[in-house]
KOLDREN-161367 format. One line per 5 residues: number of its first residue (from 1); for each residue x, y, z of N, C-alpha, C. Coordinates in Angstrom, 2 decimals, m for minus. Example, Ala and Ser with C-alpha at 12.3 -4.5 7.8 and 13.67 -1.06 7.14 Angstrom:
# KOLDREN-161367
1) 13.19,m5.69,7.80,12.30,m4.50,7.80,13.20,m3.30,7.80  12.85,m2.25,7.08,13.67,m1.06,7.14,12.90,0.03,7.87
END
This chain:
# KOLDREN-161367
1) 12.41,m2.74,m62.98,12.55,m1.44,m63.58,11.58,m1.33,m64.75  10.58,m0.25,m65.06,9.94,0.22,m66.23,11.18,0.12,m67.14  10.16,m0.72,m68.29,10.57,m0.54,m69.66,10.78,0.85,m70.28  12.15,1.04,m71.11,11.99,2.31,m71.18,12.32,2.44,m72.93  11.45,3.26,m73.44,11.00,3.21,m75.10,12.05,3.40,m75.46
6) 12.37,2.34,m76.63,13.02,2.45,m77.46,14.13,3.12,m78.69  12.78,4.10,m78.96,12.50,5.51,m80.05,12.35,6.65,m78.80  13.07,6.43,m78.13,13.33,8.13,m77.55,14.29,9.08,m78.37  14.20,10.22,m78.32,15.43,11.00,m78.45,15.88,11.74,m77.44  17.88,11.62,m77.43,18.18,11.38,m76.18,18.71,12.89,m76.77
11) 18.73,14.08,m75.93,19.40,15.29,m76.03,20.69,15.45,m75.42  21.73,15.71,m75.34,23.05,16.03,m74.43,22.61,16.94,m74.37  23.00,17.19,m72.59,23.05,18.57,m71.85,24.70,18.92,m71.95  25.37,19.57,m72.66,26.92,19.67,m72.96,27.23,20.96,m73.27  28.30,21.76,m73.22,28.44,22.80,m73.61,28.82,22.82,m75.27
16) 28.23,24.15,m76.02,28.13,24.08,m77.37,30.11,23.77,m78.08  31.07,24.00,m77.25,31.80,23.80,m77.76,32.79,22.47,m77.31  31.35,21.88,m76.53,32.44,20.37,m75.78,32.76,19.45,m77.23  34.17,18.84,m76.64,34.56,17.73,m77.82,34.70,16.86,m77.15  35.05,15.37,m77.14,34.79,14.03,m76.86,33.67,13.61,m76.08
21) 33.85,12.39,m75.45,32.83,11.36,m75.49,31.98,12.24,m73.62  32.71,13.10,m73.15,31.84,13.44,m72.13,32.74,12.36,m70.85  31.99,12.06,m69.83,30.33,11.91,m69.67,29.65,13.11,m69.71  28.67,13.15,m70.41,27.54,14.44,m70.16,26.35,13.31,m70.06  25.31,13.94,m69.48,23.97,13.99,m68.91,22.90,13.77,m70.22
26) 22.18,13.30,m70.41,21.39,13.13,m72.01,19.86,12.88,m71.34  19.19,13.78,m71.78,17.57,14.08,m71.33,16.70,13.35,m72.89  15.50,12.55,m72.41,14.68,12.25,m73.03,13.62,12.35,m72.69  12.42,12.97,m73.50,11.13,13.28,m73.11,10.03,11.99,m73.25  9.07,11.44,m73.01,8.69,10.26,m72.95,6.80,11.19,m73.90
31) 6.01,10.25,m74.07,5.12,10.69,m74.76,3.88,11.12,m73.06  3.35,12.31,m73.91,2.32,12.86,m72.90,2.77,14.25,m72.63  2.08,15.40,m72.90,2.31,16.66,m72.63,1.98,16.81,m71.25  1.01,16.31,m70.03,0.64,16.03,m68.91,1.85,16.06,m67.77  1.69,16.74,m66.13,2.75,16.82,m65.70,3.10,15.48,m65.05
36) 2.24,14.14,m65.63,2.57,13.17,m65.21,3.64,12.42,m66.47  3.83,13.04,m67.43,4.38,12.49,m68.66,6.19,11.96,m68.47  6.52,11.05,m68.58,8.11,10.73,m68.22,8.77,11.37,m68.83  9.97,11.81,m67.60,11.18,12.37,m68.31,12.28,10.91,m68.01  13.38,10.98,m69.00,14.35,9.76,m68.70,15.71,10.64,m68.86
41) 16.83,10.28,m67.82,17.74,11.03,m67.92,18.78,9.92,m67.63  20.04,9.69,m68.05,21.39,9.11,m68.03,22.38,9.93,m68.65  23.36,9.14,m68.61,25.00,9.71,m68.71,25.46,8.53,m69.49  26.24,9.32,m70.23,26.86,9.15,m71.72,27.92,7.51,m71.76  28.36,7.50,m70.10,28.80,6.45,m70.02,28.67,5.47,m69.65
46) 27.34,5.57,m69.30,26.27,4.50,m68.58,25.02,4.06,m69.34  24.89,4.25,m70.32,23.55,4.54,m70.82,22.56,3.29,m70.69  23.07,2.23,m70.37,22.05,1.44,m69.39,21.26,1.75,m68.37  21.74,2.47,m67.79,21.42,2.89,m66.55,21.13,4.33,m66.18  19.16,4.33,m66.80,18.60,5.53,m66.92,17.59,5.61,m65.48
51) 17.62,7.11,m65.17,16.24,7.58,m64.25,15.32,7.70,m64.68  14.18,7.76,m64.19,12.89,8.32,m64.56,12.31,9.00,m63.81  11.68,10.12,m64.08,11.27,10.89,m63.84,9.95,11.60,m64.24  8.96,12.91,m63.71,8.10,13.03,m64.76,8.02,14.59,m65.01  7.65,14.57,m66.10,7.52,16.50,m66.76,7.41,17.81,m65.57
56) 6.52,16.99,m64.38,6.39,18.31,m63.33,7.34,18.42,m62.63  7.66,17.28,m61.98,9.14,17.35,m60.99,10.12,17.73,m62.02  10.50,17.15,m63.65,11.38,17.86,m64.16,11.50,19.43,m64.34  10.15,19.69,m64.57,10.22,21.21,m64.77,10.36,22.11,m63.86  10.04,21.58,m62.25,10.66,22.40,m60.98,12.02,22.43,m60.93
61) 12.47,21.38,m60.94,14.16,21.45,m61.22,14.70,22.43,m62.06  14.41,22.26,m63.27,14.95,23.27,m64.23,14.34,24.77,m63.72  13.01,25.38,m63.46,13.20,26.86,m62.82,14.52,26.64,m61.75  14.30,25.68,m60.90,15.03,25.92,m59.27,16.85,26.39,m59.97  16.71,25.52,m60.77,18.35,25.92,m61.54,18.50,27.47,m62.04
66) 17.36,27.33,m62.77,17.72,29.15,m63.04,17.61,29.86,m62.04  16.77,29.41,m60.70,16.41,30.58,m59.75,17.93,30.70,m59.23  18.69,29.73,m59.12,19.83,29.89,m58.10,20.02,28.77,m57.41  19.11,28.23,m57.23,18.73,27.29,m56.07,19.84,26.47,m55.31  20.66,25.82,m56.27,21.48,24.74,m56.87,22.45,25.14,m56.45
71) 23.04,26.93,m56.96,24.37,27.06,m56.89,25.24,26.24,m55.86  24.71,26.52,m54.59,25.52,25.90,m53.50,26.43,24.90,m53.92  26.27,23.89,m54.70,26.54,22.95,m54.83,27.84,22.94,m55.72  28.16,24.36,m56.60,29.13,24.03,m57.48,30.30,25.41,m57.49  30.02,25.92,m55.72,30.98,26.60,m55.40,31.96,26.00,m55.54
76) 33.06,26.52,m56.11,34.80,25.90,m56.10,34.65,25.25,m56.73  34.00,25.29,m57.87,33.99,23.74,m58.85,34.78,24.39,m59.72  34.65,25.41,m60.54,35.88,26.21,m61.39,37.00,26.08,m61.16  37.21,26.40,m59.67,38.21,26.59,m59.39,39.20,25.58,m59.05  38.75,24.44,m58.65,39.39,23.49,m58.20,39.81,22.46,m59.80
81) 38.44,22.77,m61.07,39.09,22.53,m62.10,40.89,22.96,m62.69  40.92,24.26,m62.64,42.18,25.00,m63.52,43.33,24.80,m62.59  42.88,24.30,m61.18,44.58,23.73,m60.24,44.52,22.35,m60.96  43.88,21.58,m61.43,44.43,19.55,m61.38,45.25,19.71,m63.05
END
């Protein structure tokens, strides 16, 4: 596995009014403005155990999310929250 820097800063992807430890998702940008530049992404309860990724494939993802793309995936997710 690539070494992965040290001195990153790790962002939570979380909602502005989440409280405890998550798991949430935590994005780090790696050095290089270039669409070859690393992105590193893990979860709050794993944080050993990061992806890598790079700025261009990250940044298709994020439009494809706003386009819609994704939704499929989190039909009935509301809903099946407020029954457990």
């Amino acid at each position: 596995m690539a070494d992965i820097p040290s001195d990153l800063i790790w962002t939570r992807a979380a909602p502005p009014d989440a409280t405890g430890p998550g798991p949430w998702i935590e994005i780090a940008f790696g050095e290089g403005d270039d669409g070859e530049a690393p992105v590193y992404l893990r979860e709050t309860s794993d944080p050993e155990n990061v992806v890598t990724t790079n700025r261009r494939k990250w940044d298709a993802f994020v439009l494809g999310v706003q386009a819609g793309e994704f939704d499929h995936f989190v039909e009935g997710v509301l809903e099946n929250d407020r029954t457990e």
